[in-house]
N, C-alpha and C positions, 0 to 999 in steps of 0.2 A: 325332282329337280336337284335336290342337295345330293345325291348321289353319284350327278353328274357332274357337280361343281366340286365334290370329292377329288372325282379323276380331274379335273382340270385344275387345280389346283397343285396338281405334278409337275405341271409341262411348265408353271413357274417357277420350280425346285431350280431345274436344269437350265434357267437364267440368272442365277445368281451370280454374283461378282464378289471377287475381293479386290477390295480397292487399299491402297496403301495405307499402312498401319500408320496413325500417327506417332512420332515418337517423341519424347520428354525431351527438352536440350538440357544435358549435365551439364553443359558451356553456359555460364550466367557472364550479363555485362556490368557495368556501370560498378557502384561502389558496394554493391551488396554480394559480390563472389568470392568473399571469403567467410560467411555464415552457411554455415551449414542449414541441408535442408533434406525434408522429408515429406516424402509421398504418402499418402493416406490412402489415397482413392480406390485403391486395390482391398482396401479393407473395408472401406464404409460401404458401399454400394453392392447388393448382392447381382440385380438384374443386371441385365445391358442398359445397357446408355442408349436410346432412341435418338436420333439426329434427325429433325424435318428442316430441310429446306426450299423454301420457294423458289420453283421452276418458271418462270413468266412463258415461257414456248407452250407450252402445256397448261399453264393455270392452274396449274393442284404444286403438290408438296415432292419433292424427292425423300424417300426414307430411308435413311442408314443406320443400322443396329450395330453400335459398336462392341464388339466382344473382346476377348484376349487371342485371339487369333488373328481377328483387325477388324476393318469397316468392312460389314458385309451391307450388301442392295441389288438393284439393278441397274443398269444403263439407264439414260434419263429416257430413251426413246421406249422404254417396255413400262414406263408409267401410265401409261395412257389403257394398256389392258387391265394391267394390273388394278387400276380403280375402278373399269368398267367390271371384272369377277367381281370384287367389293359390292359393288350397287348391286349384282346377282343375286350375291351371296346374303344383303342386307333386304332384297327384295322378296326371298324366299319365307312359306311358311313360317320356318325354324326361328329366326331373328328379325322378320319385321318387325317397329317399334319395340325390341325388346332391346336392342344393343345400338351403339352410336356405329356412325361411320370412324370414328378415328380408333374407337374402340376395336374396330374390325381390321381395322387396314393394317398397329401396330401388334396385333394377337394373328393375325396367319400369316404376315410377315416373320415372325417371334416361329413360330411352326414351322414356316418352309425355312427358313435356315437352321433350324434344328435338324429337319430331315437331310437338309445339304451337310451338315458337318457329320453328322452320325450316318450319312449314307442310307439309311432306312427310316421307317416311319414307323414310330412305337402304336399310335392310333390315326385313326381318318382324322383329318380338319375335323369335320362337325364333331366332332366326338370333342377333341380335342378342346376347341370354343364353350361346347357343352360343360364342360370341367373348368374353363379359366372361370365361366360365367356362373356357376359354381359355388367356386373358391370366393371370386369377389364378395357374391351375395353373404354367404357364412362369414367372411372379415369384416361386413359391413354392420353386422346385425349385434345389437348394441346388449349385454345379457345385464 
């Protein structure tokens, strides 16, 4: 089964979206536009920025990974497959009761826009998950 949730997990690559980049207004109003100001966020934060917002047409969440190239997701109508691979993919040997659903949904989202900007896939999903899930456990474990 994860083998075939592998290959479909492409055919979600090829829906992704970039949706407009938000942009900082260097225009300030009121009394405070003549202090100077400075942006941090470029330095604090290494990952992307996750954006969930609730969809009420669908009842689940819209997820947007913001990067430095902009807001990458999908149209709000390919959410609905998109969480039914999730439940496949959490219902399979590999990660039943081993991994959360939101843990799944924001980790091969995080993958298929990797493979959408770099045009290739360095490893399968499951491989992929196998190593975030991992990494976490080794960050988590206290010496």
């Amino acid at each position: 089964m994860i083998k075939e949730l592998n290959i479909k997990a492409f055919e979600f690559v090829e829906k992704i979206k970039l949706f407009d980049k938000v942009e900082n207004s260097s225009r300030k109003k009121g009394s405070i536009n003549h202090l100077p100001t400075t942006t941090l966020s470029g330095q604090i934060i290494d990952s992307p920025i996750i954006e969930r917002t609730y969809n009420p047409d669908y009842s689940n969440f819209k997820i947007i990974i913001n990067t430095k190239e902009g807001r990458l997701g999908f149209d709000s109508n390919i959410y609905p497959d998109f969480y039914f691979f999730i439940s496949q993919l959490s219902n399979s040997d590999e990660f039943y009761f081993k991994v959360s659903n939101k843990f799944l949904e924001e980790n091969v989202l995080n993958w298929m826009i990797n493979v959408y900007q770099n045009k290739k896939a360095e490893n399968a999903l499951s491989d992929y998950l196998f190593d975030v899930i991992e990494k976490s456990i080794v960050d988590s474990i206290v010496v």
